[in-house]
Phi, psi and omega in degrees: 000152203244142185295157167255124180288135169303186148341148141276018178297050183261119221283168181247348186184130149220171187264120165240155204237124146257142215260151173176152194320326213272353207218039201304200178264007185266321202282336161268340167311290182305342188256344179308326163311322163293329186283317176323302152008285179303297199151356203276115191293329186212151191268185179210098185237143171336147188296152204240347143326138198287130182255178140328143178301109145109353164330141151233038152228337184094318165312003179254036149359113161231346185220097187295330164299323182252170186263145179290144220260000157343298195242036184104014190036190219272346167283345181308311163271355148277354160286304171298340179271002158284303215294320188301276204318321213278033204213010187077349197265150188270166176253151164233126161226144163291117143229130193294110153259347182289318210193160171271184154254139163260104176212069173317313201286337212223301190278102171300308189293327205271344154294335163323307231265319166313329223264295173281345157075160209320330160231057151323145167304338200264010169269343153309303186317333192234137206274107178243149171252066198322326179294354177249160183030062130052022177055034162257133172299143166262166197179086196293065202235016172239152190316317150227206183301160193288326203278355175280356197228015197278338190275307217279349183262129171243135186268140180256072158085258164256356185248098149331147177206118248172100222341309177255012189249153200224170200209113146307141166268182160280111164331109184081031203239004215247031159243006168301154173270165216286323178293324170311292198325319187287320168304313186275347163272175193269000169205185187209120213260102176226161154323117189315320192295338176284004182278293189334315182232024184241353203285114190284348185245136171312145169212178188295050202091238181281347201260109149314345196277350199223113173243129199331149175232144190247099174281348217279320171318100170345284189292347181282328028089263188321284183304343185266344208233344189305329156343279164302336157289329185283315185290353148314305209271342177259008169084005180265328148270150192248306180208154217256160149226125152277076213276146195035064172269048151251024136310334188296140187294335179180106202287310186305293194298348186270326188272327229271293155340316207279300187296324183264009172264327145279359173062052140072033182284150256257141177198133165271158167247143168269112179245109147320153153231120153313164178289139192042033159294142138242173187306131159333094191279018146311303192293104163304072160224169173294307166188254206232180161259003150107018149300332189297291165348291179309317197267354162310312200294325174293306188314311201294332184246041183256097174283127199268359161291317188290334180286298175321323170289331173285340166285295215290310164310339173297306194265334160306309199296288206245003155042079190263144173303163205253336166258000196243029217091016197234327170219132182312301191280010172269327177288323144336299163328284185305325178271290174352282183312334201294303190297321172304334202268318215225244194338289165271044138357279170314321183293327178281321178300304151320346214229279170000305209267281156353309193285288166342306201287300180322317189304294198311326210243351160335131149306297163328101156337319205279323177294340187288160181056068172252129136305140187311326161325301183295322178291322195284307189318310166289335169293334157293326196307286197307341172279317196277336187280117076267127178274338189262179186272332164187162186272161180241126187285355196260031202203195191251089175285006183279334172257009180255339176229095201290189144269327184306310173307330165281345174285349178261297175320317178300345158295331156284001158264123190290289184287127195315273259258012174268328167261055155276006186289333207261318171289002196265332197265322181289344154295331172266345170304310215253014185079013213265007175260358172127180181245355162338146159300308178332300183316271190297009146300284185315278206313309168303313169302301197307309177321301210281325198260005158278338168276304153274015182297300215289312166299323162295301188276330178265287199292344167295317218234299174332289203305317172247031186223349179247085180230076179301304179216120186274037139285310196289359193216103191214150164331127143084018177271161177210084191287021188261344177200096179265002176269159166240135184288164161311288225297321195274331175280334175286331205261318198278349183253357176270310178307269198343268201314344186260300181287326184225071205264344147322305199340145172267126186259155179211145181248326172231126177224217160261002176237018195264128169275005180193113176316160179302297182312312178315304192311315186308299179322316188286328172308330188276307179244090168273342218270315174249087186271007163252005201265298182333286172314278146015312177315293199283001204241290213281320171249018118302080204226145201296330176285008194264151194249120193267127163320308145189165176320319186269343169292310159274348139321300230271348148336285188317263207343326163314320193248353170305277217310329258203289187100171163317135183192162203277124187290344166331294186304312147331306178289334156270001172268332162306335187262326172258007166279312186293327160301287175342299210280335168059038169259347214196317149203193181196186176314297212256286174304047208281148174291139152257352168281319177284315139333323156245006162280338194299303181303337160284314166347300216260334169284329172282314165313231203293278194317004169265221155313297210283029149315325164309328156237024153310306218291302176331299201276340186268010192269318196293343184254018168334291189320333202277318194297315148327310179270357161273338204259290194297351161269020158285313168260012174283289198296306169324278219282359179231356191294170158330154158130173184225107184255120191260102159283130137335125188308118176085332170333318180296001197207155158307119197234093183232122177220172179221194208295147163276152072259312158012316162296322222233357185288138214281171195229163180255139167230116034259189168280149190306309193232079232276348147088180182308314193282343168292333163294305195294320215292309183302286163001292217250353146288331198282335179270337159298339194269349198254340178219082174274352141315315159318337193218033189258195172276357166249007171267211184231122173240141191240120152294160186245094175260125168326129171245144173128159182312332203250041189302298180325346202273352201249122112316070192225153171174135169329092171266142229337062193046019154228015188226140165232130174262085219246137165186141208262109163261141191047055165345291178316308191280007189282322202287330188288292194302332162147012173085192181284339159074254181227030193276135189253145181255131116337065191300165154301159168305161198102161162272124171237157202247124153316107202292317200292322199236068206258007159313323222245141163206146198232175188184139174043234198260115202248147156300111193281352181276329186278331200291323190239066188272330174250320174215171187276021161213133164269122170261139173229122186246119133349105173232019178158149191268036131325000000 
């Protein structure tokens, strides 16, 4: 099916800015000259909608009519955008369509909608299930059960109040006594610990703080989105990033929509894709925002004899349960149940239910007499074996809810014929039960609530509790097999250039638990996995009080991977890794003894003395570390794609998950160092030659002949740009280096962009091309 393509209005680079109170459109408006600088055709900024007071990110949408008055509101942001244009550069803005912030107080419409209660104009916008709690919202915001906080709520006039939270009353309610009052409203105000299972409104995964917005609504669509189109049509934005349109009721009609309201201007989406899922090739956009892109470019400098040797010292050292971190897909598994059972509780009830109605009202015998048990049971087995974030209709869903899956779910029913439940859910998944509404109730749910099963249970929860190697459990990761072959990677930049060649590509982002630089460092050692050990043996010791094993790799590994750093940061990146993995504590059940032992750990440990001899071991494997990090960023910025740099990215950039991630950077950079030279060299070359790299260009592998070949990464955009860059350095430098192994250029003469003095031809010595550094930009300067 041949994809539909956007506008041809395509960025060639773009830059991204996260915009926050500290860092507004006047603080981008000043670096636009620098960024201009770089080569970067656009900016890419963070949402620009009125948020929450003091957000720092923008993602808590509360008002779709305004530009956030945070950061200067909308001349602020036409101001950045004259400043942009007279500097050559286009705008890309991130808009949130999944969810609102429940913020009544700040959120005009979801006040409405507490205030008339369903029928308000304003209850379309949002997925509430009025037919639960007794046609009240719940709003899971008080410190405990009502009857312990009830003296803390006060009625203001027309408002409940609870200290910073504020409530419309229901017209004529606001002489009731507080139990009547309370009763008489359109929602109802609990103990927070009640969201997991009581909850009634869709929400952003688990965050109860963000509630589902239903855009698949023809007016809801026009109203949440007229903002952004007048500034589309007025030339102050060029193109979208979306974020999570797999939260959405129907991710296809929403984009279809999207494309013909913008007059097709160039727009990614953030879609995950497992490995070898593609993009709906329906869907009218450039592609993805480019994790798929991150976990090639990562693969490629992972060596997997050395990843295997680093598991099996990983589980000798800390000797983790086998669902519990000791093998990736059962620890997936086990955090999938963890999460359906506990985090999204409500949504399988809801989903449950969805299921029930359909069964009950079926014509088709064979759906009839399901217990809601049996149906909820199967739906959990089929939820947790699903590998993508969610099936698609627009896709084939017979290969995403397999039968081997359903033949293993059917395994948890003692009795056949009660799991005949798993083919009747797997039937309707796959539509063989009708089209109905119901059917697309059932369908839509199931959609919505497999994509936060997945984030949840891999990037909340796996990601920190399976950590052999923290390069690998990364967005869009697949830390059970993190290498990329040359051969896979190349295959994967010949699709990328034929199907989606708009696409966005990335290394860093804001939601990357570890910069690209960082990721690198961690990448070498697959290279020495014996050196690491030897490490951990040397700054270990049995009298010292460890918390537990796995907590501690991934500690050492954090500061290697980090480099000198403020032990604050460390400690709070450490702190939410461990809630995250929820083995010991967590977000809502936190240990506070287990919480300080991990934090004396971590101050006597990696962030004391033996930090030394980390510093140590990363200072002797630089050189190595240095060619992953610039050949990361060589292959990002020339691959198939549109290279989204990350704010600071262009320089060395070691940052670890957020907020950490997200703290404003100085422009220009002090010291922006090689890779800031190489970063510029290969933007600039993207802007001066953008053909070369377009929806009509070419990408060729280049293969190397000679003893060290595997070691040369290379290749060719449309026969004028060559790209060259030395992967797994270490193990090159161990077999005896490069020797006599030869690159086979394209015909032509070519120049060292960094260097153009260097001039190359036919079968180049890869020892000379990567004479000044382990990676080469090469330009075509004549066919000579």
């Amino acid at each position: 099916m041949t994809s539909v393509r956007p506008d041809p209005a395509v960025p060639t680079a773009t830059y991204r800015l996260q915009l926050q109170p500290d860092f507004p459109f006047t603080a981008a408006a000043a670096a636009v000259p620098y960024l201009a600088s770089l080569g970067v055709s656009h900016l890419h900024l963070s949402p620009v909608l009125e948020a929450v007071p003091g957000s720092a990110h923008g993602y808590d949408v509360v008002d779709h009519a305004r530009v956030r008055d945070e950061l200067g509101g909308e001349e602020g942001l036409r101001a950045l955008a004259r400043t942009a244009r007279e500097h050559g550069l286009g705008l890309v803005v991130d808009i949130v369509p999944n969810h609102m912030a429940m913020s009544p107080r700040h959120n005009h419409a979801l006040w409405e909608v507490l205030r008339e209660g369903p029928k308000s104009p304003y209850a379309r916008w949002f997925d509430i299930d009025w037919e639960a709690q007794d046609g009240q919202v719940l709003l899971p915001v008080l410190g405990g059960p009502l009857g312990s906080v009830v003296d803390e709520l006060r009625v203001d006039g027309d408002v409940l109040r609870y200290y910073d939270h504020a409530f419309p009353l229901r017209e004529g309610t606001e002489e009731l006594p507080l139990p009547q009052l309370l009763d008489a409203q359109w929602y109802r105000p609990v103990w927070w610990r009640l969201a997991r299972t009581e909850l009634n409104y869709r929400r952003f995964f688990s965050i109860s703080e963000l509630i589902g917005v239903r855009v698949e609504d023809p007016e809801v669509f026009e109203a949440t989105h007229a903002k952004i189109l007048q500034l589309l049509r007025e030339g102050v934005v060029d193109g979208l990033r979306v974020d999570h349109p797999d939260g959405l009721a129907d991710p296809d009609a929403y984009l279809a929509r999207l494309h013909e309201a913008t007059g097709g201007r160039w727009t990614v989406v953030e879609k995950i894709l497992a490995d070898g899922e593609p993009l709906p090739a329906s869907w009218p956009v450039a592609g993805t925002t480019g994790y798929d892109a991150l976990r090639h470019i990562d693969g490629l400098f992972t060596d997997p004899a050395g990843c295997g040797e680093l598991l099996g010292l990983y589980r000798r050292f800390a000797s983790p349960q086998t669902d519990r971190g000791g093998d990736w897909a059962a620890t997936v598994r086990r955090a999938a149940y963890k999460v359906l059972t506990h985090e999204l509780a409500t949504e399988v009830d809801r989903l449950t239910r969805a299921a029930v109605k359909v069964c009950a009202t079926a014509p088709d015998p064979a759906l009839r007499d399901r217990a809601p048990w049996a149906l909820r049971t199967a739906l959990q087995e089929l939820l947790v074996r699903l590998e993508v974030y969610r099936p698609y209709t627009s896709g084939d869903p017979a290969l995403i809810v397999t039968e081997d899956a359903a033949a293993e779910a059917r395994g948890a029913f003692a009795v056949p014929e009660e799991a005949g439940a798993v083919d009747v859910v797997r039937d309707l998944v796959l539509g063989r039960a009708g089209a109905g509404p119901e059917q697309v109730e059932f369908f839509t749910r199931f959609a919505q609530t497999s994509s936060a099963l997945r984030a949840k249970s891999v990037e909340d929860t796996a990601f920190y509790r399976y950590v052999p190697l923290l390069s690998a459990n990364e967005v869009g990761g697949d830390p059970g097999s993190p290498s990329v072959s040359p051969d896979d990677f190349h295959a994967y930049c010949a699709r990328v250039q034929r199907d989606w060649p708009a696409t966005g590509t990335v290394v860093s982002t804001h939601d990357t638990k570890r910069s690209a630089d960082v990721r690198a460092a961690l990448a070498v050692l697959t290279e020495c996995p014996g050196r690491w050990a030897d490490l951990l043996a040397d700054v270990t010791h049995a009298e010292e009080s460890v918390p537990d094993a796995q907590l501690a790799w991934a500690a050492w590994q954090t500061v290697f991977g980090l480099g000198p750093a403020d032990a604050e940061r460390v400690q709070q990146a450490l702190l939410k890794h461990v809630r995250e993995a929820g083995l010991f504590t967590s977000w809502t059940e936190q240990e506070p003894a287990y919480e300080e032992a991990v934090a004396a750990f971590v101050a006597a440990g990696p962030c004391g003395v033996p930090a030394e001899h980390v510093a140590a071991l990363r200072g002797a494997l630089e050189p190595h570390i240095r060619a992953n990090v610039l050949g990361t960023a060589l292959v990002h910025l020339t691959m198939p794609g549109v290279p989204d740099v990350y704010q600071g990215t262009e320089s060395e950039y070691l940052a670890l998950v957020d907020p950490d991630n997200r703290r404003p950077v100085r422009y220009p950079p002090e010291d922006p160092g090689d890779k800031g030279a190489l970063t510029e060299a290969a933007l600039r070359l993207r802007a001066r030659r953008p053909a070369a790299f377009g929806d009509a260009a070419t990408y060729t592998p280049l293969t190397a002949e000679g003893p060290a070949a595997e070691h040369c990464l290379a290749f060719a955009r449309s026969g004028e740009v060559v790209t060259a860059v030395t992967r797994l350095s270490l193990r090159l430098a161990e077999a005896g280096g490069w020797r006599d192994t030869l690159l086979p250029l394209p015909p032509g003469r070519w120049s060292d962009v960094l260097a153009p003095e260097r001039k190359f031809t036919g079968h180049a010595r890869v020892e000379e091309l990567f004479a000044r550094q382990p990676v080469v930009l090469l330009e075509r300067v004549d066919e000579g």
